[in-house]
C-alpha positions as CSV (number, residue, x, y, z in Angstrom):
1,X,101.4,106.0,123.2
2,X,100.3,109.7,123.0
3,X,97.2,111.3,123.2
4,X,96.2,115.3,121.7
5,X,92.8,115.3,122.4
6,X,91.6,114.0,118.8
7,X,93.7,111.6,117.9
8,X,95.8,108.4,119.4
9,X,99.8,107.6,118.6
10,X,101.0,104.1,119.1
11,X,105.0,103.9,118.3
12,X,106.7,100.3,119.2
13,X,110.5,101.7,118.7
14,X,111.3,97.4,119.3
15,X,112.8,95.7,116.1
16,X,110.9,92.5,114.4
17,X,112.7,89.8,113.2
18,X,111.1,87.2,111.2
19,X,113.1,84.2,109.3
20,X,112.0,82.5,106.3
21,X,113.3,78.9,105.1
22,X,113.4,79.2,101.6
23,X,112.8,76.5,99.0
24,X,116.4,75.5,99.1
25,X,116.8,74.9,102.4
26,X,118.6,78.7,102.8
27,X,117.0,80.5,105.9
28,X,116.6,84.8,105.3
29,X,115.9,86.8,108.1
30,X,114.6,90.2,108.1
31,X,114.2,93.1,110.4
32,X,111.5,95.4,110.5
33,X,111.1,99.0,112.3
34,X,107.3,100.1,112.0
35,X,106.2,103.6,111.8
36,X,103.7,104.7,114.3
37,X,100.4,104.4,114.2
38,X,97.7,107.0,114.2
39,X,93.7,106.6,115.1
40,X,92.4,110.3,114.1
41,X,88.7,112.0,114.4
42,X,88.5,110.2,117.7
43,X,85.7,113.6,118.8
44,X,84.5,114.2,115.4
45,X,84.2,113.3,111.6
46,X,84.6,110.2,110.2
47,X,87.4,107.8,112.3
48,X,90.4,106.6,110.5
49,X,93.9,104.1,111.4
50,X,96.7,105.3,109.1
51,X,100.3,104.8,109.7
52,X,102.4,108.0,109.9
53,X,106.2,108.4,110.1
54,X,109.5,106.5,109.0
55,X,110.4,102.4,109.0
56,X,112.8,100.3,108.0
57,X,113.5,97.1,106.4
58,X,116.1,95.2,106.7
59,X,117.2,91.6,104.8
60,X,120.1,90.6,107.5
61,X,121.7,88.0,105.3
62,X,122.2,89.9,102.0
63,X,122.4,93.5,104.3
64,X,119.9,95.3,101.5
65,X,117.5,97.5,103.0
66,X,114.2,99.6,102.3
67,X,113.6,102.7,104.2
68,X,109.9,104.1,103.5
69,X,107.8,107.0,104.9
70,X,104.1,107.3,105.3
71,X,102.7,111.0,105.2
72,X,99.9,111.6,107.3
73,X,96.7,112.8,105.7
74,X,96.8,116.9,105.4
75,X,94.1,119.2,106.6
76,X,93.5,120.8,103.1
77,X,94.5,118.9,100.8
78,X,93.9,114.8,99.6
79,X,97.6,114.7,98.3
80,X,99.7,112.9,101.4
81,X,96.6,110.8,102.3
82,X,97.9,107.1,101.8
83,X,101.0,108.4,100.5
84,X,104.4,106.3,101.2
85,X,107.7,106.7,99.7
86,X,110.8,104.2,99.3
87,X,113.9,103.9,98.8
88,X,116.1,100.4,98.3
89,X,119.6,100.3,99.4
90,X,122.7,97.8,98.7
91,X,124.7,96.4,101.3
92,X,126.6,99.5,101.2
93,X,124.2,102.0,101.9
94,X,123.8,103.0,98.1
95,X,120.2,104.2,96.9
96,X,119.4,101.9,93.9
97,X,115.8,102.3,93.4
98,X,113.0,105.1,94.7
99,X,109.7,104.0,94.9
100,X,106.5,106.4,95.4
101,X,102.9,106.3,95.4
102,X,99.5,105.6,97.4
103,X,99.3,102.4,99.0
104,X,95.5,101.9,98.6
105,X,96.3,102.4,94.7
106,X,99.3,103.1,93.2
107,X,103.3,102.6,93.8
108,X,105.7,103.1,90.9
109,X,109.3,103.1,90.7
């Protein structure tokens, strides 16, 4: 946790597995890497929680992953605010499909 005199950082840098039992009986387990987490304007203006920074995905079984990025908000400008992009990966590391957009609205691929 970091502190800059407006605003407070959590980052947990400890993986998350989770397993799901699927229909068939199979069992999938993912790991996840969270970005960190910002709570701005803590002095003054309007307070906000965003997350900011890079994660990860990860589908252990199948080794397919999703990196993504959230942009914190700029100073000037509405463009990075809520802004994430993706990208999916193969087992071998291979970009197959980028994903961008706002996560309050819109993602496309």
């Amino acid at each position: 946790m970091s502190f800059n005199g407006t605003s407070v950082c959590v980052t947990d840098s400890r993986k998350t597995n989770i397993t799901l039992k699927l229909p068939d009986g199979r069992k999938e387990t993912y790991s996840f890497l969270f970005p960190s987490m910002v709570v701005g304007n803590l002095m003054i203006g309007t307070r906000y929680i965003e997350a900011q920074g890079k994660g990860t995905i990860i589908n252990e079984n199948l080794g397919i992953s999703c990196d993504f990025e959230f942009h914190p908000r700029a100073w000037t400008s509405n463009y990075y605010t809520n802004r994430v992009d993706m990208t999916v990966k193969d087992s071998f590391e291979t970009a197959v499909v980028k994903i961008e957009g706002y996560h309050t609205s819109k993602i496309e691929a």
